[in-house]
DSSP file (Angstrom, degrees, kcal/mol; ACC not computed):
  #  RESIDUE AA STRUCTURE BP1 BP2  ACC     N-H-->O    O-->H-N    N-H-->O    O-->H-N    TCO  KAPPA ALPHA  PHI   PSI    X-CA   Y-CA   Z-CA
    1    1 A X     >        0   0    0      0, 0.0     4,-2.2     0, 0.0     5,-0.2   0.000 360.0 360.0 360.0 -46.3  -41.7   30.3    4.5
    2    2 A X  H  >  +     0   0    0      1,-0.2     4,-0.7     2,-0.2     0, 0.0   0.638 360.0  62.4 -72.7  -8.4  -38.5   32.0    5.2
    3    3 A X  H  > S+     0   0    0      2,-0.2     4,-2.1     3,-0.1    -1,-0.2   0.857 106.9  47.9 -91.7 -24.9  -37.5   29.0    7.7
    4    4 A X  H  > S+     0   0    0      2,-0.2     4,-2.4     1,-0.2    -2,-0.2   0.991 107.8  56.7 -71.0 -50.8  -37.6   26.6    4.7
    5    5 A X  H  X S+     0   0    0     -4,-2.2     4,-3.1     1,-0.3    -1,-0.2   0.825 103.9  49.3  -9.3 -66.5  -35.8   28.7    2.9
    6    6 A X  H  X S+     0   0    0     -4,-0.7     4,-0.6     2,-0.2    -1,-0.3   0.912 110.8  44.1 -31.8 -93.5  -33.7   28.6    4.9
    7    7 A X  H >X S+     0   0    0     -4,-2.1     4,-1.5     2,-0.2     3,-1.5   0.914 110.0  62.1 -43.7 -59.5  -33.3   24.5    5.4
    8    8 A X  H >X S+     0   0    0     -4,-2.4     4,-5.1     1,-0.3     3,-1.5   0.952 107.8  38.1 -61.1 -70.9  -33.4   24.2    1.8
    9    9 A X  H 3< S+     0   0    0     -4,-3.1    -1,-0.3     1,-0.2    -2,-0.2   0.545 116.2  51.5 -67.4   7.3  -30.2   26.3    1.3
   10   10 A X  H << S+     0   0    0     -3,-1.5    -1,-0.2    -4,-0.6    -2,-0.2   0.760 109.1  48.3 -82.9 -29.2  -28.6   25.1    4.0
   11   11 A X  H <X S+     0   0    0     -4,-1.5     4,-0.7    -3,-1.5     3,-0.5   0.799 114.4  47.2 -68.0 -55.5  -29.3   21.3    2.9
   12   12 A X  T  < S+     0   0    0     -4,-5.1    -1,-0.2    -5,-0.3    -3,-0.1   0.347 107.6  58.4 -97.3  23.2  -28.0   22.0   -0.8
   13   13 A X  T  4 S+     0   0    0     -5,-0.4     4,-0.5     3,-0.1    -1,-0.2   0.561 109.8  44.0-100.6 -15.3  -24.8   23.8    0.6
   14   14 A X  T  4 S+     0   0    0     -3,-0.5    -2,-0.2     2,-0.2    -3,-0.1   0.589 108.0  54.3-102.0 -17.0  -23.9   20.7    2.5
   15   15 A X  S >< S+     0   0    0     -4,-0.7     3,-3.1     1,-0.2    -3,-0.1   0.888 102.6  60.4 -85.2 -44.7  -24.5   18.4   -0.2
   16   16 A X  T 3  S+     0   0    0      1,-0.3    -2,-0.2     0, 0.0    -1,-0.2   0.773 114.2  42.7 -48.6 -29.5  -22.0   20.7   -2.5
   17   17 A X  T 3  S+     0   0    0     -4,-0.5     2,-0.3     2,-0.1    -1,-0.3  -0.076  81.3 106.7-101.2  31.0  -19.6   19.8    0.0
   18   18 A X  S <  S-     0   0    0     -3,-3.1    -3,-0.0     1,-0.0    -4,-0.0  -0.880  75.4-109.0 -89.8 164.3  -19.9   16.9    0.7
   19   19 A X        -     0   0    0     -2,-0.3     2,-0.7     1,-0.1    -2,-0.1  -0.279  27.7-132.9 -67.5 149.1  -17.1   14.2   -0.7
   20   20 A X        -     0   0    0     -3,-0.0     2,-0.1     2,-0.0    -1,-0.1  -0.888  25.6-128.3 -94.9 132.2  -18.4   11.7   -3.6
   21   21 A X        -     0   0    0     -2,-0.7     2,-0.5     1,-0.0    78,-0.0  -0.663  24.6-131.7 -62.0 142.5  -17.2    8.3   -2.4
   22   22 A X        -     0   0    0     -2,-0.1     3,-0.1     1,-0.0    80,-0.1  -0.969  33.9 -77.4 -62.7 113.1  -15.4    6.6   -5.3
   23   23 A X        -     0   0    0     -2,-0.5    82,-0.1     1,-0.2    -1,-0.0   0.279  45.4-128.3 -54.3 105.5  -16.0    2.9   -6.6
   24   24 A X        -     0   0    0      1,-0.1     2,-0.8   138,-0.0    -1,-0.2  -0.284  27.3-139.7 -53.8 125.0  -14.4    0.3   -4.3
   25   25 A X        -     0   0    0     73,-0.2   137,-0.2    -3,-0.1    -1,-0.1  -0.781  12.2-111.7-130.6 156.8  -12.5   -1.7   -6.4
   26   26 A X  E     -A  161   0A   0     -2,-0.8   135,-1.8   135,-0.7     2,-0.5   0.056  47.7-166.1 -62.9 123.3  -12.2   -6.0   -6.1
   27   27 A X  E     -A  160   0A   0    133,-0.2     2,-0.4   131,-0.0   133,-0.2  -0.939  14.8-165.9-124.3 135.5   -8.1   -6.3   -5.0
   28   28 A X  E     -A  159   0A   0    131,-2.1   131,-1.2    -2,-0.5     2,-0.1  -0.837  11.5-142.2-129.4 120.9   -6.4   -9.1   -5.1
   29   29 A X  E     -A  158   0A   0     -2,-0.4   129,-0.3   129,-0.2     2,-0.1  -0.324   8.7-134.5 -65.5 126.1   -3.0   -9.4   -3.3
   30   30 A X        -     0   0    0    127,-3.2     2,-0.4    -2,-0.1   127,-0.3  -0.391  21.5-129.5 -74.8 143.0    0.0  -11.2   -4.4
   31   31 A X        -     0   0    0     -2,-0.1    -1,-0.1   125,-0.1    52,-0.1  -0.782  37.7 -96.2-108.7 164.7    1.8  -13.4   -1.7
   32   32 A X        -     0   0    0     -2,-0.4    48,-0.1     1,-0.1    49,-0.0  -0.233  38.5-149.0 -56.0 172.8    5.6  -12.8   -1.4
   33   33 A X        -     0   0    0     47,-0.2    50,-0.1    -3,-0.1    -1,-0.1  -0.518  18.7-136.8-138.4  50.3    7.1  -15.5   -3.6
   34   34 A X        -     0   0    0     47,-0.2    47,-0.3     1,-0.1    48,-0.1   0.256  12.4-143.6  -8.6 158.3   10.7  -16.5   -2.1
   35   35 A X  S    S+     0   0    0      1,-0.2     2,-0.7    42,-0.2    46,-0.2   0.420  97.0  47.5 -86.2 -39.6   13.3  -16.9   -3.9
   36   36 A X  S    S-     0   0    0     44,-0.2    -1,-0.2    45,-0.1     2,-0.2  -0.938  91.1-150.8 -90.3 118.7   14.9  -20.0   -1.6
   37   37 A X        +     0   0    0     -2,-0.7    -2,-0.0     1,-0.2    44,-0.0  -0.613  63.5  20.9 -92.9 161.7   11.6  -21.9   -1.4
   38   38 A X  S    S+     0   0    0      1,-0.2     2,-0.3    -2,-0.2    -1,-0.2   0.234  76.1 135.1  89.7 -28.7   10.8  -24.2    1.7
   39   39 A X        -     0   0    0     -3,-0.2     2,-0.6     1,-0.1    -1,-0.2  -0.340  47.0-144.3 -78.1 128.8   13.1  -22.7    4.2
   40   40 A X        +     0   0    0     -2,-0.3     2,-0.4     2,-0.0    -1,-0.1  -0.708  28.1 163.9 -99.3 133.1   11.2  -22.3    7.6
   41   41 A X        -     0   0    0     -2,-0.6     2,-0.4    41,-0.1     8,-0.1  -0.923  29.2-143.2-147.9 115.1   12.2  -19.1    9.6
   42   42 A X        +     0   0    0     -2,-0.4    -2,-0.0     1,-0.1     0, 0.0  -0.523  28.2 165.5 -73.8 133.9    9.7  -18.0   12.4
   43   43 A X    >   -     0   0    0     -2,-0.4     3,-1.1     5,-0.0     5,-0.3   0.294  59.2-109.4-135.4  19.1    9.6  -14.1   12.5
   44   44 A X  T 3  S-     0   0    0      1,-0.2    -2,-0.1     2,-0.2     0, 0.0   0.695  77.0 -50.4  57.6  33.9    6.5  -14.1   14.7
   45   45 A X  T 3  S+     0   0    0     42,-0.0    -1,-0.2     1,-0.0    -3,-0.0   0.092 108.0 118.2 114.8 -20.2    4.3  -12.8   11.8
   46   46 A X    <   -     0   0    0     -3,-1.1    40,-0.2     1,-0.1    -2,-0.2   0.861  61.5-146.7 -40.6 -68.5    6.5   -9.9   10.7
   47   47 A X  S    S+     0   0    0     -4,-0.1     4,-0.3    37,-0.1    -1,-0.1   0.556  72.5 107.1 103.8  22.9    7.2  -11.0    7.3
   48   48 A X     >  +     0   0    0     -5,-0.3     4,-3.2     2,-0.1     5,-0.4   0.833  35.9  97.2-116.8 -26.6   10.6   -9.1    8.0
   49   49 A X  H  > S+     0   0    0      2,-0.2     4,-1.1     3,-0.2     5,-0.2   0.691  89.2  42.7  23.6 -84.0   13.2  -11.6    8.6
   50   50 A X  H >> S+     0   0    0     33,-0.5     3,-1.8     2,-0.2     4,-1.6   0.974 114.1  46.1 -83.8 -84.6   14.5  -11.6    5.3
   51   51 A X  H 34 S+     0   0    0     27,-0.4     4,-0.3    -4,-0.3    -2,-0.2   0.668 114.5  48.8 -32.7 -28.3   14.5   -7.7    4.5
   52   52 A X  H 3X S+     0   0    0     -4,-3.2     4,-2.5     2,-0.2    -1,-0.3   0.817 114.7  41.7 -87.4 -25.5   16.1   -6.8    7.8
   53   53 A X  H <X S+     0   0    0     -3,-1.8     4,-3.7    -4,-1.1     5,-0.3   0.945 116.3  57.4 -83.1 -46.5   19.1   -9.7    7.6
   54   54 A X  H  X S+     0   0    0     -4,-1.6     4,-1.2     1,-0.2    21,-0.5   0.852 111.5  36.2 -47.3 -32.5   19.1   -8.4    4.0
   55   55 A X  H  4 S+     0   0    0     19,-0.4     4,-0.3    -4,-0.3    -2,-0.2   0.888 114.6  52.8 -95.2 -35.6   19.8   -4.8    5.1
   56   56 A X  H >X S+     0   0    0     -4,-2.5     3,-1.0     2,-0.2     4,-0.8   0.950 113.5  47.6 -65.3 -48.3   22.1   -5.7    8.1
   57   57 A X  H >X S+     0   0    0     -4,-3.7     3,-3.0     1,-0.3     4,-0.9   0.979 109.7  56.2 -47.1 -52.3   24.4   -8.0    5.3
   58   58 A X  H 3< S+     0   0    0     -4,-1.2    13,-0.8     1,-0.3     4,-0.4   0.684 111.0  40.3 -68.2 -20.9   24.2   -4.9    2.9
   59   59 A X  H <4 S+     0   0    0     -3,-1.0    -1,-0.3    -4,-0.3    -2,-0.2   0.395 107.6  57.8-108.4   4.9   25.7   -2.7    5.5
   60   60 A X  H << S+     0   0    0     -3,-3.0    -2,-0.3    -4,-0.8    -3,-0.1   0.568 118.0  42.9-107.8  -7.9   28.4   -5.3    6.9
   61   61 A X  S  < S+     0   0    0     -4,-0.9    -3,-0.2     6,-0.1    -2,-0.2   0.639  98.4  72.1-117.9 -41.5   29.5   -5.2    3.0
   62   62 A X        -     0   0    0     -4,-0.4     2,-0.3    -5,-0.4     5,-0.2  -0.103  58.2-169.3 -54.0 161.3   29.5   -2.1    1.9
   63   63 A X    >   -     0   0    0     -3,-0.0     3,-0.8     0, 0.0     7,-0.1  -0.976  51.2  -9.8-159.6 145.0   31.9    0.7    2.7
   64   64 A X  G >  S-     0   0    0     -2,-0.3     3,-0.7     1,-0.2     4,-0.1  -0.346 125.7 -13.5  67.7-169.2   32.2    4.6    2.2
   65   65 A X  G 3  S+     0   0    0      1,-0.3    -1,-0.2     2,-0.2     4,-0.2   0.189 128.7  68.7 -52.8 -21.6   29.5    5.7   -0.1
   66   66 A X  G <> S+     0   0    0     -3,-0.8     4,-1.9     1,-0.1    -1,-0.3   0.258  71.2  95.4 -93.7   5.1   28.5    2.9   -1.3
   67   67 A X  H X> S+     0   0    0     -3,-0.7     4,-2.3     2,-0.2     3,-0.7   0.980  81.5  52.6 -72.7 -62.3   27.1    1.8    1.9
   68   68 A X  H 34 S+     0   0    0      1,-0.2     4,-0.4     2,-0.2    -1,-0.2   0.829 110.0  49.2 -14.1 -45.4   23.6    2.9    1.1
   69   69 A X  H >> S+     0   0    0      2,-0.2     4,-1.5    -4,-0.2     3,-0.6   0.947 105.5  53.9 -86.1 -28.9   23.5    1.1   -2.0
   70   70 A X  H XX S+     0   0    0     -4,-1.9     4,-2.3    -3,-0.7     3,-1.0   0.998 115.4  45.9 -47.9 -74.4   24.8   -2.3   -0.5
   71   71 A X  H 3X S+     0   0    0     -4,-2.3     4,-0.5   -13,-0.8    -1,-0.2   0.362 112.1  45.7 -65.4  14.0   21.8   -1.9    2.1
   72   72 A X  H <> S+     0   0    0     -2,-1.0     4,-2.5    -3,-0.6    -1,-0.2   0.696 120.7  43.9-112.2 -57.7   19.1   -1.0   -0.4
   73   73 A X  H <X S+     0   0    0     -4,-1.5     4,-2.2    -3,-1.0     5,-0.2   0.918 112.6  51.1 -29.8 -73.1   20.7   -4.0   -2.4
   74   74 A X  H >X S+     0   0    0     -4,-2.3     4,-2.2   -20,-0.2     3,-1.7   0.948 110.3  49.4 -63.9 -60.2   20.9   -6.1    0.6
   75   75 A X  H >X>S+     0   0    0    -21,-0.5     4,-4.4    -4,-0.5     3,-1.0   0.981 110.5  48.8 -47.8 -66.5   17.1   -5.4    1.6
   76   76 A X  H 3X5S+     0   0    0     -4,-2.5     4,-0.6     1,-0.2    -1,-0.3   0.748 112.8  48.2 -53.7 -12.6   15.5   -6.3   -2.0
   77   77 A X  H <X5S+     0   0    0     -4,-2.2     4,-2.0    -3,-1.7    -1,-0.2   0.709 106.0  53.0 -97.1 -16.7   17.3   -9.1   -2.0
   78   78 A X  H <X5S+     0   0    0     -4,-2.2     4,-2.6    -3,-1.0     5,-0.4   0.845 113.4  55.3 -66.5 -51.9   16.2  -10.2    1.8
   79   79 A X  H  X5S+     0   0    0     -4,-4.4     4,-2.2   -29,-0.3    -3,-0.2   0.978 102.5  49.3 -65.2 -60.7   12.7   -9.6    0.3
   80   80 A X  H  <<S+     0   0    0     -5,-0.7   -44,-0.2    -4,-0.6   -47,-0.2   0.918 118.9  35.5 -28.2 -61.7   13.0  -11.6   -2.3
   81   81 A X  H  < S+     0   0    0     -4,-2.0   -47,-0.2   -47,-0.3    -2,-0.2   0.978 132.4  28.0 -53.9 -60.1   14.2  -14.6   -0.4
   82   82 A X  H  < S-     0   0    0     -4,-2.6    -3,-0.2   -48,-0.1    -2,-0.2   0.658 102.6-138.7 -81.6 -19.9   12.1  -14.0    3.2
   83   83 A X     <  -     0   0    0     -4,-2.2   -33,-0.5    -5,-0.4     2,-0.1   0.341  14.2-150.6  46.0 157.1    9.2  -12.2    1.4
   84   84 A X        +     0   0    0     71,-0.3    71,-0.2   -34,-0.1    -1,-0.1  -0.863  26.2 164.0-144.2  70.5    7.7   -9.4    3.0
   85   85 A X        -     0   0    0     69,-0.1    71,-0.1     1,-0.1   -38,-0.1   0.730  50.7-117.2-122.0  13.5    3.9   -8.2    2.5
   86   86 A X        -     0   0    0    -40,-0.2    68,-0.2    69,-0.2     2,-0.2  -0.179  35.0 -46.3 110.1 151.7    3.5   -5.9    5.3
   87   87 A X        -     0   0    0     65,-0.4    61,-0.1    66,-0.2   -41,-0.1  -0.337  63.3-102.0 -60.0 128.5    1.6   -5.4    8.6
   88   88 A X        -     0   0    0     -2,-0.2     2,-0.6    61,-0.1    -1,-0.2   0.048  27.8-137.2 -62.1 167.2   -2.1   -5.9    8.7
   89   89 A X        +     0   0    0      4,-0.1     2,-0.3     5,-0.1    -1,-0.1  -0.915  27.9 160.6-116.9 166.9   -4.7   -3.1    8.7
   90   90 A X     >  -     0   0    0     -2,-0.6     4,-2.2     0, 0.0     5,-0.4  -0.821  51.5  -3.1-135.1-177.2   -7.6   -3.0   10.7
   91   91 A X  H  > S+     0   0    0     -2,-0.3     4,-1.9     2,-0.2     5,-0.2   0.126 133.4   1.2  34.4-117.6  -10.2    0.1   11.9
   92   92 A X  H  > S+     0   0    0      1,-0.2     4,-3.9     2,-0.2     5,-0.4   0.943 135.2  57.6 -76.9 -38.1   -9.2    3.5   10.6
   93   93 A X  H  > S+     0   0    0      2,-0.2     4,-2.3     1,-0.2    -2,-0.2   0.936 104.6  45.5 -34.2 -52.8   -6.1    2.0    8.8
   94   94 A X  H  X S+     0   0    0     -4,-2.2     4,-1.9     2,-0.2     5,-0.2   0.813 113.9  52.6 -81.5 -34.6   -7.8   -0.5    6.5
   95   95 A X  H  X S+     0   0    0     -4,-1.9     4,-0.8    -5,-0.4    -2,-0.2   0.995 111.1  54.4 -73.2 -31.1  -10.6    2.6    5.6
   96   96 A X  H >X S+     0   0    0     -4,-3.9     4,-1.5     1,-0.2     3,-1.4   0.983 113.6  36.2 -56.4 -56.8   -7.4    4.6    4.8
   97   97 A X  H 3X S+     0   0    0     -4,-2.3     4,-1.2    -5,-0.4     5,-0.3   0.971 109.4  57.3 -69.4 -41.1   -6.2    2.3    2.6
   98   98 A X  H 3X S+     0   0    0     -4,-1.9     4,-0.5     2,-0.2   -73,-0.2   0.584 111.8  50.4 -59.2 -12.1   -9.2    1.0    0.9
   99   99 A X  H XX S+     0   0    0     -3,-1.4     4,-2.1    -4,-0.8     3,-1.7   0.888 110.7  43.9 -89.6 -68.5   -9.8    4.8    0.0
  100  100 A X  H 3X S+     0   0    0     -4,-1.5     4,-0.6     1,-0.3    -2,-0.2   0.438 109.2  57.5 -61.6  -9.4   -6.6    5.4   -1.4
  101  101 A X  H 3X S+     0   0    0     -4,-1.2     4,-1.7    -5,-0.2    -1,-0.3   0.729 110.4  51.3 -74.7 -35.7   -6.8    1.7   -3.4
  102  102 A X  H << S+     0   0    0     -3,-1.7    -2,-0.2    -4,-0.5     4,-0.2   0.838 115.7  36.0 -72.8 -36.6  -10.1    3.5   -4.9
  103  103 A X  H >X S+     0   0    0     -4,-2.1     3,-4.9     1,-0.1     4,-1.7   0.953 100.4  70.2 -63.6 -49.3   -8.3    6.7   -6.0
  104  104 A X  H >< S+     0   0    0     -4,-0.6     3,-1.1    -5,-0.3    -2,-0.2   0.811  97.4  59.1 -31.9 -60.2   -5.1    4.7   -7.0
  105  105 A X  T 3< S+     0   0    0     -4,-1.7    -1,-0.2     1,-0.2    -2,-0.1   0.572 110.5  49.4 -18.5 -42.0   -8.2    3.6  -10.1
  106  106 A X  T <4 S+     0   0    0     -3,-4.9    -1,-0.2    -4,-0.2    -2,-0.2   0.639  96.1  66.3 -73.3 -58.5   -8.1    7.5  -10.8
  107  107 A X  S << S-     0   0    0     -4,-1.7     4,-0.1    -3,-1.1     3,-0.1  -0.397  86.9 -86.0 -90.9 157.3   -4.8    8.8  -11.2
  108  108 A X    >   -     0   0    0      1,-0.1     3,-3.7     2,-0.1    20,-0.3  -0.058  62.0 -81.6 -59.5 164.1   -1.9    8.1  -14.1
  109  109 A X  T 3  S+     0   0    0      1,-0.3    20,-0.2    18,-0.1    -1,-0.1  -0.162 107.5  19.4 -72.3-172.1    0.0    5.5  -13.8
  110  110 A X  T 3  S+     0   0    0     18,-1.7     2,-0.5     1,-0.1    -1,-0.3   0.449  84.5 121.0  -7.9  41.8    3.0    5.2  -11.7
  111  111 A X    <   -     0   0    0     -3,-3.7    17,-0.3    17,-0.2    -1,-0.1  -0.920  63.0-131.3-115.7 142.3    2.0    8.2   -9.6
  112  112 A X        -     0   0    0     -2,-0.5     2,-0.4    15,-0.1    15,-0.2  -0.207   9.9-146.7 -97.1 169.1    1.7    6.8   -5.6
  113  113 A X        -     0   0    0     13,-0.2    13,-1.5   -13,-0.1     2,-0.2  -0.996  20.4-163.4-121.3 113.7   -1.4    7.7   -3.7
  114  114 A X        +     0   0    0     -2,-0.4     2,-0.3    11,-0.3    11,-0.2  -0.644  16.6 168.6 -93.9 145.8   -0.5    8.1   -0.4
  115  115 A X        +     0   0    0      9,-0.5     9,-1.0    -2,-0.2     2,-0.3  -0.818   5.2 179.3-169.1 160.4   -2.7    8.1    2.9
  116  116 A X  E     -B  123   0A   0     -2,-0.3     2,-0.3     7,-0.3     7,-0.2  -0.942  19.0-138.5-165.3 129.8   -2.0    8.1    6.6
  117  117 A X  E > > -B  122   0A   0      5,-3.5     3,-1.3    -2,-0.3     5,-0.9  -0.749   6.0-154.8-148.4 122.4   -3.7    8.1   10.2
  118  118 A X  G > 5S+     0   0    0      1,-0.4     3,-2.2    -2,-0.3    -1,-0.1   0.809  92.7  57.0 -43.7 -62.3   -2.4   10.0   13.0
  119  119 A X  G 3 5S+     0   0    0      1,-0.3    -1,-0.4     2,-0.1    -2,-0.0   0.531 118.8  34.5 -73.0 -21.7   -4.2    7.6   15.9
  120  120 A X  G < 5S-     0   0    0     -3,-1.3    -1,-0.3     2,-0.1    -2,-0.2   0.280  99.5-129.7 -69.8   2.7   -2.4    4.5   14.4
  121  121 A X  T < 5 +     0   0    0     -3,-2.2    30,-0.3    -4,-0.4     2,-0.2   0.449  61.2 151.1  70.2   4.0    1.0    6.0   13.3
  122  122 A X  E   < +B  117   0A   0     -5,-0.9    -5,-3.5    27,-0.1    27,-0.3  -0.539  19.4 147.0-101.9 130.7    0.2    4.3   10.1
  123  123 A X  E     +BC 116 148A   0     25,-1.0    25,-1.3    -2,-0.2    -7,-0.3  -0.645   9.4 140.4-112.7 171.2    1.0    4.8    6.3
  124  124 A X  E     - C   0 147A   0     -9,-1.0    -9,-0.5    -2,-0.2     2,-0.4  -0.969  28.0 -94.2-171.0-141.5    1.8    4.3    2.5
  125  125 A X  E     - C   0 146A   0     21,-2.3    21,-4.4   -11,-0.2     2,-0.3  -0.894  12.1-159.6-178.5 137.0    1.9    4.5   -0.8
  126  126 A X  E     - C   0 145A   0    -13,-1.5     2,-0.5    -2,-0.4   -13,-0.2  -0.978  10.9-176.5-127.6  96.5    0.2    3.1   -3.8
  127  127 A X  E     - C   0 144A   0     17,-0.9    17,-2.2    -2,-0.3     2,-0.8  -0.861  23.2-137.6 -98.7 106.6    1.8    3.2   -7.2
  128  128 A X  E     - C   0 143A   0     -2,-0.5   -18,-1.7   -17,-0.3    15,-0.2  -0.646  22.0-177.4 -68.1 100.7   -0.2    1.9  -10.0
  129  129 A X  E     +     0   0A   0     -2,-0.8     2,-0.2    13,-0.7    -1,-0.2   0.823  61.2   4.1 -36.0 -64.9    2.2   -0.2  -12.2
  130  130 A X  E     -     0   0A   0     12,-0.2    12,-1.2   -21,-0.1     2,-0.3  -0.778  50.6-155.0-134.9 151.1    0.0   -1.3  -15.1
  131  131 A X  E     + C   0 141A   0     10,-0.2     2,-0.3    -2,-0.2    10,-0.3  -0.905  32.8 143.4-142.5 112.7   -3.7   -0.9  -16.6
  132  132 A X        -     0   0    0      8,-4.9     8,-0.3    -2,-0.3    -2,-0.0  -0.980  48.1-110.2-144.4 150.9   -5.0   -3.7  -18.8
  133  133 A X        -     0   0    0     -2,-0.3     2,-0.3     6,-0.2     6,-0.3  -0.655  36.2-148.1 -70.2 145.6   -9.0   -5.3  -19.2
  134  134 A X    >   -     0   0    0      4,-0.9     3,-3.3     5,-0.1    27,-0.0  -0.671  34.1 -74.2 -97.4-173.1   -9.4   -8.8  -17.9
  135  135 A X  T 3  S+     0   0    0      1,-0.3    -2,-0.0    -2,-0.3     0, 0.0   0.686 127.1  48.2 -17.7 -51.7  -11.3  -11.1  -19.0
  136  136 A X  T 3  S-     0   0    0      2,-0.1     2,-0.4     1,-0.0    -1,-0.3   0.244 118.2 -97.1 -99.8  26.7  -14.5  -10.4  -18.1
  137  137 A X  S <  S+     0   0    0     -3,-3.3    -2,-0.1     1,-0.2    -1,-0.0   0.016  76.0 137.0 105.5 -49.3  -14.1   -6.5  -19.4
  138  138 A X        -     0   0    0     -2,-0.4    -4,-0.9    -5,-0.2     2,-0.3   0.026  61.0-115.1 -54.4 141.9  -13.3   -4.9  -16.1
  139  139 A X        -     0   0    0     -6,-0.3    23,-2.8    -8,-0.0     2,-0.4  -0.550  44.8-177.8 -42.1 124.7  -10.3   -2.0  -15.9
  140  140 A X  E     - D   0 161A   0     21,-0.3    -8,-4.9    -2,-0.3     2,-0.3  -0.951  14.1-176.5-156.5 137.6   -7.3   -3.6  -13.5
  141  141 A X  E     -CD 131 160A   0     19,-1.6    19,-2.2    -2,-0.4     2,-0.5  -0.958  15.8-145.4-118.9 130.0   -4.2   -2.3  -12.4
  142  142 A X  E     - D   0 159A   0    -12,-1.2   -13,-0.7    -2,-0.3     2,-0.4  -0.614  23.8-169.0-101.5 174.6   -1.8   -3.8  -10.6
  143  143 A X  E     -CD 128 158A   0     15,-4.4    15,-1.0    -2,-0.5     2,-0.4  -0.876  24.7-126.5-142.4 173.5    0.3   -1.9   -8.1
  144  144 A X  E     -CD 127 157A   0    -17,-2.2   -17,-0.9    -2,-0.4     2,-0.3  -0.864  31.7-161.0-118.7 156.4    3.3   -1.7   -5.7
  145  145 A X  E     -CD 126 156A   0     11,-2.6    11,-1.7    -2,-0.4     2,-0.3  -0.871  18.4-172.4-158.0 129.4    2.6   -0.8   -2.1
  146  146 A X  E     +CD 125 155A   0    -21,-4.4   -21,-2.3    -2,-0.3     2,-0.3  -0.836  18.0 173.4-105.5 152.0    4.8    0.4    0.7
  147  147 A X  E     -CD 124 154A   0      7,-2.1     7,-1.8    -2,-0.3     2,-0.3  -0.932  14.9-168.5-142.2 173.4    2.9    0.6    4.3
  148  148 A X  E     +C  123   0A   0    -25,-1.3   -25,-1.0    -2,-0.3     5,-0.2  -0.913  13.2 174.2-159.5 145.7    4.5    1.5    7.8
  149  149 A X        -     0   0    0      3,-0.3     3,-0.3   -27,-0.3   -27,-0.1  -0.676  67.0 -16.2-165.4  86.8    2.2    0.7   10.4
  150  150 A X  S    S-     0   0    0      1,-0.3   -29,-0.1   -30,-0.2     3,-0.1   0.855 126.8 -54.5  76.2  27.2    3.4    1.1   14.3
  151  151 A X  S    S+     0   0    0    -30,-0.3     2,-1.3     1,-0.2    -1,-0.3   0.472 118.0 120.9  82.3  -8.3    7.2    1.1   13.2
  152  152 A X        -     0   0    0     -3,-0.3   -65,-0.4     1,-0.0    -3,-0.3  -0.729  48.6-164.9 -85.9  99.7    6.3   -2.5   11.2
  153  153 A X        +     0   0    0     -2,-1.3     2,-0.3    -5,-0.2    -5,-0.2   0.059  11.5 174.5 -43.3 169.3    7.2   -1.8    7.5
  154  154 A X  E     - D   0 147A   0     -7,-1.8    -7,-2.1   -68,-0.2     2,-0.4  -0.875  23.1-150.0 179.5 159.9    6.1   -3.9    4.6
  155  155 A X  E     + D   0 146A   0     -2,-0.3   -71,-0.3   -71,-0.2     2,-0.2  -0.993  26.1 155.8-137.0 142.5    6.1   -4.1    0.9
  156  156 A X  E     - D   0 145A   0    -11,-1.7   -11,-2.6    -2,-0.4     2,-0.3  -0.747  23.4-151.0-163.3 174.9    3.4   -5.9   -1.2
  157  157 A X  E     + D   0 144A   0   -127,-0.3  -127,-3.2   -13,-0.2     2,-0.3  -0.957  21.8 161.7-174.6 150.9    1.9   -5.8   -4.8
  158  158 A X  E     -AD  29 143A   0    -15,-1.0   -15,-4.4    -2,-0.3     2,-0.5  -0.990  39.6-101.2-172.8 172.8   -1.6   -6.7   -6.0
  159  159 A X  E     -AD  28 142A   0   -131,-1.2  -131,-2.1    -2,-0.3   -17,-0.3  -0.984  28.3-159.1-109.8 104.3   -4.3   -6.3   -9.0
  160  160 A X  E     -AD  27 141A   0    -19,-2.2   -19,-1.6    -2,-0.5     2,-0.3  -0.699  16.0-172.8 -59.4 127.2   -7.2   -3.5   -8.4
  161  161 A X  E      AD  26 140A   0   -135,-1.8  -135,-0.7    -2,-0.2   -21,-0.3  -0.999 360.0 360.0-126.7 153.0  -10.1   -4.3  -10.7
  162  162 A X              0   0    0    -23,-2.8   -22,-0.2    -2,-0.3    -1,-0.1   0.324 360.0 360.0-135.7 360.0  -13.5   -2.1  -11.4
């Protein structure tokens, strides 16, 4: 009697700690949109082209103090043109983010959700923009999203819906 006891509180001490999963919710990703349409520039899959020539111009015009902001400048506007949406995830990467798309659901808007894993070097952060119903009823948000992944950056933007 006392070994069930036993099991029993041990059982409902583990369920009290364990995490409640949170509702995966249906994302769809926006593809970068150039600004210069048509122009073919291989960057062997990077999607970085244009933010990095953007960021080298932006420091070849700016000067003094103002050099930061020329390269800040110079990058958003390299994305724009070259689009940008960021290194792919796979294994523990893609479960990081797909948790941190499911909080993003959770939290007020524009405050980022962040999440990381050591054994792939890999980040980001997920700022929910907007919250409106679509059509068919569900809750959607869109977001911004910065990721780093092995040294690759990216930036991307998408709709969460539940």
């Amino acid at each position: 009697m006392r070994r069930i006891a036993c099991v029993t509180f041990a059982a409902l001490i583990l369920a009290a700690c364990a995490q409640e999963k949170l509702p995966q919710p249906e994302v769809t990703m926006k593809a970068p949109e150039p600004l210069v349409g048509g122009i073919p520039v291989d960057d062997r899959g990077t999607r970085l082209v244009g933010p990095a020539g953007g960021a080298l111009l932006g420091m070849a015009i700016g000067g003094g103090s103002g050099t930061e902001i020329a390269v800040a400048a110079g990058v958003a506007v390299g994305y724009a043109v070259g689009g940008s949406e960021g290194p792919s995830l796979t294994g523990f990467p893609a479960q990081a983010h797909r948790e941190a798309l499911a909080k993003m659901m959770t939290v007020p808007l524009r405050e980022p959700v962040t999440w990381f894993t050591a054994s792939e070097h890999a980040s980001g952060k997920i700022t929910p923009t907007r919250e409106f119903t679509d059509e068919r009823g569900r809750t959607c948000r869109e977001f911004v999203e910065w990721r780093t992944v092995r040294a690759m950056n990216g930036h991307t933007s998408g709709t969460a819906c539940l």
